[in-house]
N, C-alpha and C positions, 0 to 999 in steps of 0.2 A: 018573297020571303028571304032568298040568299041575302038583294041588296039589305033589306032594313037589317038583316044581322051584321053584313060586314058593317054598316054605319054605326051601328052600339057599338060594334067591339074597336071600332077605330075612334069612337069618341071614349073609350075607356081605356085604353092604353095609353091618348093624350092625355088623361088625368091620372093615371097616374106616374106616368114620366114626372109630369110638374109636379105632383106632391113629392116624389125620389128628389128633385132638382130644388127645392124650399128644405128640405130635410135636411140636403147635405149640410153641410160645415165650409164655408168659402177656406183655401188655402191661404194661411197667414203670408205674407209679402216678406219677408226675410227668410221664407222655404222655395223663395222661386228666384236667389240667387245664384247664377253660374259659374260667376267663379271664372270667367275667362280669359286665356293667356295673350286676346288680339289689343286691339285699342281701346284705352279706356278713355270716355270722357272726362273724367276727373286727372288727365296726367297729361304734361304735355315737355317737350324739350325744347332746349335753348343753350345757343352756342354763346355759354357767358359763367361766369363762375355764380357759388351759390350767394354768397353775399351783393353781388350786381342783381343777380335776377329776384331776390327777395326786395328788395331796394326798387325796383320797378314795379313789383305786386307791391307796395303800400303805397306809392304813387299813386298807382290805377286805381286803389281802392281809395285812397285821398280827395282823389277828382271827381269819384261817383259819392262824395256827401256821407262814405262811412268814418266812422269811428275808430280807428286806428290806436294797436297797442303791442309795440315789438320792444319784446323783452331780452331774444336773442336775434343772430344775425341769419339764423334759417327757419325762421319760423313767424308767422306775421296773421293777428285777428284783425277782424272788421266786426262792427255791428251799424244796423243801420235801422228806423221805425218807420213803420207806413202806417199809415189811416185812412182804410178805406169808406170806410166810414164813421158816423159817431161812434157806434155801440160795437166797431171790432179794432184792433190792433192788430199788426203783425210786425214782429222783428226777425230781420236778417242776420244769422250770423254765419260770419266767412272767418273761415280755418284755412291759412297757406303754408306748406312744406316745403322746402327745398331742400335737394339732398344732390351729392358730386351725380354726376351722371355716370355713361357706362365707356364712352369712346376715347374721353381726353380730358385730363386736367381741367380744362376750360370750361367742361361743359356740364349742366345741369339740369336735373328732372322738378317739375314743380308741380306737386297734387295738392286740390283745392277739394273741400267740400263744403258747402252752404247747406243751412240747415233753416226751417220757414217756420216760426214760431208764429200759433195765431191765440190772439186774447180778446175775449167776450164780455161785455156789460152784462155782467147778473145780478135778479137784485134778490137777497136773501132774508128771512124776517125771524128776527130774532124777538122772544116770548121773556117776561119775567112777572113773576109774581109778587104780591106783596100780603103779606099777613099782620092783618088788624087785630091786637088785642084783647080790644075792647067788645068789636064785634066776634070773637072767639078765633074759630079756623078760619074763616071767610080770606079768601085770597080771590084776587084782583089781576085777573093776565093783562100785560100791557105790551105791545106789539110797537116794532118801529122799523124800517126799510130799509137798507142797508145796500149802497152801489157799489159794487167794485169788480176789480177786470179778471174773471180767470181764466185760468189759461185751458182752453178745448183744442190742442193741435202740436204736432210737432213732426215735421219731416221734412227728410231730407231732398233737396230740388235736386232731381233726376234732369232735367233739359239739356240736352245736348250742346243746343245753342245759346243757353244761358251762360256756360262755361265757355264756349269758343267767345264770344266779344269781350270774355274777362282775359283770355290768351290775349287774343290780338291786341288788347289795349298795353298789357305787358310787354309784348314786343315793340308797340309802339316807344314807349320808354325805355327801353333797353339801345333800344338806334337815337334816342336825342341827347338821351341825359348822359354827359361824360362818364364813362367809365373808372373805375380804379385799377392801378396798375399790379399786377400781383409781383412779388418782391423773390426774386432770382431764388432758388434755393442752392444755389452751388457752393463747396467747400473752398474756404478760405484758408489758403495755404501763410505761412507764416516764416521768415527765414533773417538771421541776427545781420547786419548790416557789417562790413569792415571798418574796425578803429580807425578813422583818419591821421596821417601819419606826420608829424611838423615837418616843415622843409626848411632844410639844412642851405645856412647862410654859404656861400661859396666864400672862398682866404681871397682875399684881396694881391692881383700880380703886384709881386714887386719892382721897385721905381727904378726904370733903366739909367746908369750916369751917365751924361753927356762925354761923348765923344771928346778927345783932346785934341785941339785944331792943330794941323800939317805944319805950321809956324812952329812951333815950340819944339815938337819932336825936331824937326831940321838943327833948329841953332843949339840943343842940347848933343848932337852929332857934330855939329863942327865943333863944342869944346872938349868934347875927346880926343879926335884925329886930328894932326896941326895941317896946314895946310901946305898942299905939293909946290915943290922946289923954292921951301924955305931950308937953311942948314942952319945946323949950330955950332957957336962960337966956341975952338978948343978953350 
């Protein structure tokens, strides 16, 4: 008698656990973010300015077959279409930020998010009626099928590893593709230069006169003084 009782009341509490557990309300996925200050998959650095490293995310996304469209120099889309099958679509799209980093000049943070759009062959049927005149009210439904893609999906790809071969392709072009060189920011001092001064012609020495040769001065001495032990005539 115990056991068959404990067996009811253990098969009725298992029922109704699972009805509480179907009753609930699953928690919506944007109340079960945390908000955490560690590492995020969506962010990653790079010892490169924000213009280098944006320049290498449209590369990487160039080489992976997206769609590329940079309107500024820190900022870069992608989109990309898969078909996995006939009747589904899905489009990729990639959002890249770049913004200075936290350590140096040089360096820069890049947060990425892709977002997984998916699109369905549905086919819808459109009714119109027609009313006849002559046969009074009489209307006539005419029916006809209508294919086209709508969209059933939208989120955003959480993969961990989806994001890291999008890094590392980034750093891979960051180490091939030449760099640009970023442009000095130091003050340019400014100082008037000295008027250059003409230079003064030097007077030319004047012209020494030749000497007067020992001949001339002599015979001009002997016609002053008459010559010894001549006398003159009373």
């Amino acid at each position: 008698m115990f056991t068959s009782f404990s067996k009811t009341t253990a098969v009725s509490l298992v029922g109704l656990l699972t009805l509480a557990a179907c009753n609930s309300t699953p928690q919506p996925k944007f109340q079960q973010e945390l908000f955490e200050t560690g590492a995020s998959p969506y962010a990653r650095n790079f010892n490169s300015s924000t213009t280098d490293t944006c320049e290498a995310a449209r590369r990487a996304l160039l080489s992976q077959g997206y769609l590329t469209t940079m309107t500024r120099t820190d900022t870069v889309d992608g989109t990309k279409n898969f078909q996995p099958t006939g009747d589904t679509h899905i489009v990729v799209e990639f959002h890249v930020v770049c913004t200075p980093g936290e350590e140096a000049s040089d360096t820069s943070i890049v947060y990425v998010n892709a977002v997984q759009n998916g699109f369905a062959l549905k086919k819808s049927d459109t009714s119109a009626s027609v009313g006849l005149s002559v046969l009074g009210s009489l209307s006539l439904p005419i029916r006809s099928n209508n294919d086209a893609m709508v969209k059933i999906s939208s989120e955003t790809i959480p993969s961990g590893k989806f994001y890291d071969r999008f890094f590392g392709l980034v750093d891979h072009y960051l180490q091939t593709v030449v760099r640009t060189q970023p442009v000095v920011s130091n003050r340019i001092e400014t100082r008037i230069l000295p008027v250059p001064v003409p230079e003064q012609l030097e007077a030319p020495a004047p012209a020494l006169l030749p000497e007067m040769p020992d001949a001339i001065d002599k015979a001009a001495a002997a016609m002053v003084q008459p010559a010894s032990g001549t006398g003159v005539a009373p």
